[in-house]
N, C-alpha and C positions, 0 to 999 in steps of 0.2 A: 636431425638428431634422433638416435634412438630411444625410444622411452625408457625411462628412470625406475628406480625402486622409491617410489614418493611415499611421502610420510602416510596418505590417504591410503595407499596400498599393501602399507604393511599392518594399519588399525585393521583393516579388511580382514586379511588374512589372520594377526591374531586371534580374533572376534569368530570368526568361524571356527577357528580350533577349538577354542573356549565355550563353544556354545552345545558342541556334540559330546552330550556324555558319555557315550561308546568310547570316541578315541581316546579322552581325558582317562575312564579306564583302562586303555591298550596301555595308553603314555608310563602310568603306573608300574604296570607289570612288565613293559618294556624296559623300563630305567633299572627297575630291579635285579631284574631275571636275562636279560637280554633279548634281543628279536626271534636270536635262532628258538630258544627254547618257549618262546608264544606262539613263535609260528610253527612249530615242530607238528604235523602232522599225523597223530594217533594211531589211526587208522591206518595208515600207511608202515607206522612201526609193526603193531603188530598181526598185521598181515604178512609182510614178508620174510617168510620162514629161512633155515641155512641148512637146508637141507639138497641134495641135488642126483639127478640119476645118474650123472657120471660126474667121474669126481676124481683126481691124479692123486698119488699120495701126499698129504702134507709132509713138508720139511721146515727144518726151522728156517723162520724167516731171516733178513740180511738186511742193517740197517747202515743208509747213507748217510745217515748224521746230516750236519749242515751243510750241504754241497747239490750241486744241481745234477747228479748222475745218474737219475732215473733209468737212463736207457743203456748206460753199461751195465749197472744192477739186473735191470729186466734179462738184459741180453747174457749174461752170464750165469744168471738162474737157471732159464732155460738150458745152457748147455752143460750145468751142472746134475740136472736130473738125473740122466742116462749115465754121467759118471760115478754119479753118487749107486748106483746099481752094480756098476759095474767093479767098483772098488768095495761093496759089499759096507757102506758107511753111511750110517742114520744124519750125520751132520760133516758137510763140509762145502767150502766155499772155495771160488777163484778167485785169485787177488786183482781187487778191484782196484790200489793204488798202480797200480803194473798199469794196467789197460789206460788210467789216470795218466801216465806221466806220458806215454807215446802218442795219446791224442792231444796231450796240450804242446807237446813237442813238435808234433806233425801238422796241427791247427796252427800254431805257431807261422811255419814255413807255408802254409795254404795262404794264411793273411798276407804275408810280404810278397808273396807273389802277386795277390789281388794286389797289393799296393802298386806295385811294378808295374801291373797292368793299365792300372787308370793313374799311372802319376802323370799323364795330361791334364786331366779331370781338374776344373775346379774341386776344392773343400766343397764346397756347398752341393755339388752336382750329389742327390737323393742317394744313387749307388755308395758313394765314396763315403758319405755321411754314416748312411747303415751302418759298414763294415766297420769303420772308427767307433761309432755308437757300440757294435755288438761285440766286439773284440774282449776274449779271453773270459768268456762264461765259461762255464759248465755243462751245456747241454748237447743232445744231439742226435742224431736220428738212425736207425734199424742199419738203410748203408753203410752209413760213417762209423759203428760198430762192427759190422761184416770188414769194412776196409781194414778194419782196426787188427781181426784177428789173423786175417789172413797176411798180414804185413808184416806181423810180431808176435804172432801165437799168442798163446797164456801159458800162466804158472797156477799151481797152488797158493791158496793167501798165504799161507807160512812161509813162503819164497820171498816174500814183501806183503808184507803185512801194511794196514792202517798205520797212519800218521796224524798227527794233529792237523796238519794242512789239506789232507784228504778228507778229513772227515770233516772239518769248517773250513772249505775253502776261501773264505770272504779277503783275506789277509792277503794271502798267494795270489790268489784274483786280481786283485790291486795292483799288487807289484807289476803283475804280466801285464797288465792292460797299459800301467805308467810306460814298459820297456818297449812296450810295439806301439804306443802310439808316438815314440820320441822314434822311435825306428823309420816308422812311417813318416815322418818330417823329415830325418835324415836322407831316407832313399828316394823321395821327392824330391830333394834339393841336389841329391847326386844324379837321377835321373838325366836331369836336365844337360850334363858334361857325358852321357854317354851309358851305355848298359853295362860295361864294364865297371864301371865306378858304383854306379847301385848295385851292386851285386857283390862289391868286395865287404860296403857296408851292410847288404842281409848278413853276409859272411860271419858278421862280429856280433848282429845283433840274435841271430840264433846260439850262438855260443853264451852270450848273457842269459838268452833264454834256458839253456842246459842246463846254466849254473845252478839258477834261482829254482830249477825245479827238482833239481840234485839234492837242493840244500833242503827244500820242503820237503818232498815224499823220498828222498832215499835212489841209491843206484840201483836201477832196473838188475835183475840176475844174469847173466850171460847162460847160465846154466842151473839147473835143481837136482840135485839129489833125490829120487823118487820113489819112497819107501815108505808103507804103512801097515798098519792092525786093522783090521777088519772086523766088523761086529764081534764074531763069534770067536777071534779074540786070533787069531789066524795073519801070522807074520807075512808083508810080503816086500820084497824089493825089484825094482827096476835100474836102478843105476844112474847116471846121467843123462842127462836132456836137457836139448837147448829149448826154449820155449818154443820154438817150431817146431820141434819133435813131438813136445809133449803135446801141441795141437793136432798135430796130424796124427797120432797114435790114439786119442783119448774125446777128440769132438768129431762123436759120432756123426750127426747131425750135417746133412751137405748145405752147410749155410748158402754155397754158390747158387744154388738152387731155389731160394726162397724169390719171393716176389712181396711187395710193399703194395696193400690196398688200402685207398685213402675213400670215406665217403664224403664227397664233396660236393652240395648241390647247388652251387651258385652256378645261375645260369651264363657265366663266361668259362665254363669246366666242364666242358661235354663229358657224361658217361662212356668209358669205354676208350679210351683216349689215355696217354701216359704223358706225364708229366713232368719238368723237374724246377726249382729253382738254381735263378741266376746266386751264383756265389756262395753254395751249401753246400761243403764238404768239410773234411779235414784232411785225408792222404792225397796230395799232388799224384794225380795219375791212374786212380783207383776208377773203376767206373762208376758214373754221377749216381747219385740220389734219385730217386728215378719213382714215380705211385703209378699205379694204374685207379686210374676212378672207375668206383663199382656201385651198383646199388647197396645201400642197407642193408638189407636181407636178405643178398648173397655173401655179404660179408658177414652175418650171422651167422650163416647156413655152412659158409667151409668155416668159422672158428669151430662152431658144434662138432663138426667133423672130424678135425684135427684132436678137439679133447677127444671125443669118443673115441676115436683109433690110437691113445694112450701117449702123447703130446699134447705140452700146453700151446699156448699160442701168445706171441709178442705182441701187447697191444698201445696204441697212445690216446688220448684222451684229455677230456678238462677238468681235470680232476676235484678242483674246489667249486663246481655248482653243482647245488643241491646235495650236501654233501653231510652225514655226520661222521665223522673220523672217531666220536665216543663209541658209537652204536657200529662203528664199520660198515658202514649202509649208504650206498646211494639210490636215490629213487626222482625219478621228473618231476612228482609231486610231492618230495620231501618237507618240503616247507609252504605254506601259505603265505604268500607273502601280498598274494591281491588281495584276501583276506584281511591280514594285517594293515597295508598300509590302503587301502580302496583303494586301488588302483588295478591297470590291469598293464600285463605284461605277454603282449601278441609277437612278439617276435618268432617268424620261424630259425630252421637253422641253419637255413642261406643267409638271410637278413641278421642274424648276430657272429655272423661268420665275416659278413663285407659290414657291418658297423664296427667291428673289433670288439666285441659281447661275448664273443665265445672266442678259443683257437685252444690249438696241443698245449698243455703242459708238463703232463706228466705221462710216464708208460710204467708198465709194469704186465704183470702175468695173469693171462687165464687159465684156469687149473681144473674149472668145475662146470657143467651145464645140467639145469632143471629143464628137461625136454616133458610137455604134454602135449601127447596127437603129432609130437612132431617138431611142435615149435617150443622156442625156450623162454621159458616163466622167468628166470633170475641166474644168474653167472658166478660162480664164483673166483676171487682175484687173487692173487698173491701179492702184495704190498715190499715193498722195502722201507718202509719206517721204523723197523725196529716190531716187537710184538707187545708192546703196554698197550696198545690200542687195539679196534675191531674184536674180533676172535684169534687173539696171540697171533696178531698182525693178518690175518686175511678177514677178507671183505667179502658181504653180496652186497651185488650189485643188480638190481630187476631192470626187466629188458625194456621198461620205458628208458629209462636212462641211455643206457646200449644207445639207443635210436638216438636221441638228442646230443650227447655227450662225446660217445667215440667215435673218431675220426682216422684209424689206421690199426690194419694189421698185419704181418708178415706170415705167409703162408706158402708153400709151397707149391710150384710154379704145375704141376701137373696135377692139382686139385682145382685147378682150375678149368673152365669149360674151352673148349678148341678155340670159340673166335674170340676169347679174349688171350690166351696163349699168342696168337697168330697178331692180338695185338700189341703186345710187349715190344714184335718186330720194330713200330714204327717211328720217328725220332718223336721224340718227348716234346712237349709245347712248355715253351721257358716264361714262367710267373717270375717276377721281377725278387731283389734281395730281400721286400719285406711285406712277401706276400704271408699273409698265418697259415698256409700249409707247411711255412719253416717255422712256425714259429717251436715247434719242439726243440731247438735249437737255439733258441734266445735267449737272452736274462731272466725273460718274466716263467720260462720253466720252475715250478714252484719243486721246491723241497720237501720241507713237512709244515704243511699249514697250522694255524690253529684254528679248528675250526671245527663246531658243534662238540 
């Protein structure tokens, strides 16, 4: 039998709490104030300045409301930049419900296919569970974006504008998750009489899926009208565009081109080696998700790069450690928390990587880097929470964090050194459906925290 929580054991433990006047005072000031604000690190506040030697211009920031889409936000900032220059306009956005509706459209058909695929599978078989478990979030990763535009272009947000169910998906979520997981029972049980007969039932349950996402975010454009004012007050028109036109004419940017660097340092993830997960996509047919692991501080060294030569750069991260979202500040030693609670907290960031202590949750934009002698003091971020918080929604972020925290970038494939180019070549080593290099792709992708 294992041992008990006995009555002698808990006198013990209260009697010691009790008897330390230190923590009796933390206990205080904790109850009151909360943890983050006792353990909030002074020193650390103000020391790290918001200033930076290179620096993109601020635009106003884009907020996702209650929805997990950090990484269509991130990913369509970025391609906003060069347009927002180019259309000669201090503020404008791409409609982010558009990109919304063809990845849950096309997620949609990615799942029923995995269904198709394992309806041998017991239920219980780990894969098959995943996919049921993760089925009809919100999140997703740098690829699964590239698929996205290149599949269905973009529009202007005034093409399709926000919805209520885009901007708090919690509701629509539900529904989706209710229709494909009764989908997946059905094409299970048609499976069994034949591939034709599952198939006639995806048939009906993607068209439910149309419905319900018709009804929530609205019919995608077939076409835009594409006409504006420009700062200096300068009429212009273009005419119609299908969204693929308007892609191809106005994202500068050779998305085709980019490469995904993860730093991953568990030693079953050799450096230098490409990678992908089993079962991470959304477009059937798109080419896979695909990282290159890189060191740390090559992955510094081409984001610095990328801002200095007048591009942000796409990044993912774990966004609520160490984190104040009041102050817009993250820092590795943000908070004392050994301090606080005596204790001590050794984990590296292999070991909270494979305890599941850290993984991706959120992405978002580098826009700024404080280079001294070369290397970089502190980063600055572009956020989509909206701008009530940090500095009218951007953040620093100092490069102890960088190091602990972020775990991917997207960068372009020729800023890269020859033998890792030459490594891109070779087929990707497959991490199983729930491994947390996908976790940017999960449920637990956070939103907008509360937090600090």
């Amino acid at each position: 039998m294992d041992e008990v929580l006995d009555r002698v054991t808990l006198e013990r433990l209260a009697k010691t709490f009790a008897a330390d006047d230190r923590v009796r005072l933390l206990q205080n000031a904790v109850v009151k104030n909360g943890a983050e604000a006792v353990a909030l690190d002074n020193d650390v506040v103000t020391s790290s300045g918001n200033t930076f030697s290179h620096h993109l211009t601020d635009r106003k920031v884009t907020a996702q409301g209650k929805s997990g889409r950090c990484w269509l936000f991130a990913g369509l900032n970025l391609l906003r930049r060069p347009m927002m220059e180019t259309f000669s306009l201090a503020s404008f956005e791409l409609s982010q419900a558009y990109l919304m509706f063809w990845d849950k459209l096309e997620r949609a058909n990615y799942f029923l296919e995995a269904m198709l695929a394992t309806a041998s599978r017991p239920l219980d078989d780990r894969t098959v569970a995943f996919l049921l478990e993760s089925v009809g979030n919100d999140g997703g990763q740098w690829n699964m974006f590239v698929a996205l535009v290149a599949t269905h272009g973009v529009v202007p947000k005034q093409a399709m504008p926000e919805t209520q169910s885009s901007a708090d998906s919690a509701g629509m979520n539900g529904i989706l998750r209710r229709v494909l997981r009764e989908g997946a029972a059905r094409i299970r049980a048609a499976a069994a009489n034949g591939p034709g007969e599952a198939r006639e039932e995806k048939a009906e349950i993607l068209e439910t899926v149309h419905r319900v996402l018709s009804l929530h975010l609205g019919t995608p454009p077939e076409r835009v009208d594409w006409q504006w004012e420009d700062d200096d007050h300068h009429f212009h028109r273009v005419g119609w565009l299908t969204p693929e036109e308007f892609a191809e004419r106005y994202v500068s940017l050779p998305l085709e081109d980019y490469v995904c660097l993860v730093h991953d340092p568990r030693p079953s993830s050799p450096p230098g080696r490409t990678f992908t997960v089993d079962y991470l996509g959304n477009v059937v047919g798109a080419p896979p998700v695909t990282y290159l692991n890189v060191d740390i501080e090559l992955t510094k060294r081409l984001a610095a790069e990328t801002i200095a030569g007048g591009e942000a750069v796409w990044f993912g991260c774990d966004v609520g450690q160490m984190m104040s979202s009041e102050l817009g500040l993250w820092d590795a030693h943000l908070y004392d928390y050994e301090g606080l609670y005596g204790t001590r907290f050794g984990l590296s960031k292999a070991d909270r990587l494979q305890l599941r202590e850290t993984e991706m949750t959120h992405a978002m934009l580098l826009v700024g880097v404080d280079l001294v002698d070369g290397s970089p003091r502190r980063w600055r971020v572009e956020n989509s929470w909206g701008a009530e918080r940090g500095q009218e929604g951007y953040y620093t972020m100092n490069d102890s964090w960088f190091d602990e925290y972020v775990f991917e970038i997207a960068v372009r494939k020729d800023r890269l050194p020859e033998e890792l180019r030459l490594a891109l070549e070779q087929p990707p080593i497959v991490l199983p459906a729930w491994d947390p290099m996908g976790a940017l792709a999960e449920p637990r992708a956070l939103t907008r925290p509360s937090l600090g």
